[in-house]
N, C-alpha and C positions, 0 to 999 in steps of 0.2 A: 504494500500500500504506500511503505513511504519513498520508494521506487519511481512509482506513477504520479505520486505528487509529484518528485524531482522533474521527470520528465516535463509533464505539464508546467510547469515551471519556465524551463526551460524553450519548453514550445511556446512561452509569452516574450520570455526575455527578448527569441531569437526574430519574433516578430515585430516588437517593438523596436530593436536596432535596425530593424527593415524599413519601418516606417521613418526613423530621425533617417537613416539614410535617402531613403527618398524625398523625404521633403527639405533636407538640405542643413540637417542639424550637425551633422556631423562634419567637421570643418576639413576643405582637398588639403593644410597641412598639417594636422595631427587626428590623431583617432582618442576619443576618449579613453582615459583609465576607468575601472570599474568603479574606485569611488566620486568621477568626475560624473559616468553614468548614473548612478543613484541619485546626486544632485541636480542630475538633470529631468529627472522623471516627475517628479512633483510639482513640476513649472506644467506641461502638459494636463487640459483637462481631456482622460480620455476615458474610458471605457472599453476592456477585454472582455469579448465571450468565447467559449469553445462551444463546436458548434457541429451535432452529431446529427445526418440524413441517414434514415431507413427508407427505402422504399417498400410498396406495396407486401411484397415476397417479405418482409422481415429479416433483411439483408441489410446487414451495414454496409451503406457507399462509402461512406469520408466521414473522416471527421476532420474539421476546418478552423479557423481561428478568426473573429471579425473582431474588427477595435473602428470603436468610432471616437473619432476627436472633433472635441469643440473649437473649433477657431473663434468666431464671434459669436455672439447674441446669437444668430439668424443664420450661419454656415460652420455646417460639419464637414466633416471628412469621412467617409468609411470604406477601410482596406477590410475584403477576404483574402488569406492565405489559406494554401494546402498545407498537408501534415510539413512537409518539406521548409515551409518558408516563403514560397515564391505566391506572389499575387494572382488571386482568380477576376477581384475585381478592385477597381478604384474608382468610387464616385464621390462627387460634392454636391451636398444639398444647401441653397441656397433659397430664398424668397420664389425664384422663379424657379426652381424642381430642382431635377437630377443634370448633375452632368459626368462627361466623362473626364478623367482625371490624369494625364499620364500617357503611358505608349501602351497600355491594356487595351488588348481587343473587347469588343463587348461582349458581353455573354448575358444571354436573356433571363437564364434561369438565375445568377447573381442577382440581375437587378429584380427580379421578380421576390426574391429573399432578400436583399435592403427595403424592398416596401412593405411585406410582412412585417422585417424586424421593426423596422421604424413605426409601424400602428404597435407592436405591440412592446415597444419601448416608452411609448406616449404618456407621458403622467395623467391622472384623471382631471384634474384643470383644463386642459388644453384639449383634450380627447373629444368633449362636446363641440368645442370651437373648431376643430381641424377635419374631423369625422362625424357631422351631425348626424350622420344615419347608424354610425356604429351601434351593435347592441352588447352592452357589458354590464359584468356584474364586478363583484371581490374577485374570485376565481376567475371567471371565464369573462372572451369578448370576443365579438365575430364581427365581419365586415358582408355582408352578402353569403351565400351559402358554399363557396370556393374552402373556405375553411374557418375549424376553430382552434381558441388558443384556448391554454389553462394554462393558470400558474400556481406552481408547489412553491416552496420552499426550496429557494435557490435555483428553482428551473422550471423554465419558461418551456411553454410543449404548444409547437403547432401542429395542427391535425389536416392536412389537404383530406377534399371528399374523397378521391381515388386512391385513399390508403397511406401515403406516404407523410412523415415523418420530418420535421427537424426540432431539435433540442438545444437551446441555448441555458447555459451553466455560466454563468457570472468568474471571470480568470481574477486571480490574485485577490 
């Protein structure tokens, strides 16, 4: 168990050093030391999930890593990675929607899961303001009959109607 924490762990830290590197934090002439990275991390408002798809069959696909960063009031950022590291998607949401972020191809099924995640990251404030039609409760919220969410204790479970699966688990 304490194995898979490490791991897991590790599959944040290595993600995170993905994201300062892409977004230009880390400087072309020196590389942070580990205690210069710790001090850097708490300057970032972000948010890590690990992020486990089943499909129908009850087959683990992937499991994946999303981090959304706050930039301003009104613009995020959010990178998926594979187990590996490397970026499935890169979008910025801003006032005016989604956009693309980067030299990432699109991929539809990504940005079809930043729109999931983002209704079902929504604090209850906002959620009537952004999603009038949504129906929610404590537990559960749905948007149309495509799919529903529930949430336990530490993890977020969406339900598509064709059986498939994603699990979002809050990292660090």
């Amino acid at each position: 168990m304490l194995m898979i924490k490490w791991l897991g762990q590790c599959f944040v830290l290595l993600g995170l050093i993905s994201v300062l590197s892409v977004t230009g934090c880390l400087s072309r002439h020196s590389i942070l030391t580990p205690t210069q990275f710790s001090q850097v991390l708490p300057a970032f408002n972000y948010k890590a999930y690990y992020l486990t798809y089943t499909d129908n069959q009850q087959q683990e696909m992937h499991a994946s890593l999303v981090i959304k960063q706050d930039v301003t009031h009104n613009n995020s950022e959010w990178l998926i990675f594979n187990p590996l590291g490397m970026p499935l998607a890169r979008k910025q949401l801003t006032d005016k929607g989604w956009a693309n972020k980067g030299f990432i191809a699109p991929n539809t099924q990504m940005d079809h899961w930043l729109e999931v995640m983002l209704f079902s990251l929504t604090d209850e404030k906002s959620l009537s303001q952004n999603y009038p039609q949504a129906i929610h409760s404590l537990k559960t919220r749905y948007l149309g009959s495509e799919y529903i969410i529930t949430y336990q204790p530490n993890i977020i479970t969406i339900d598509w109607n064709n059986g498939n699966k994603l699990h979002m688990k809050e990292a660090l």
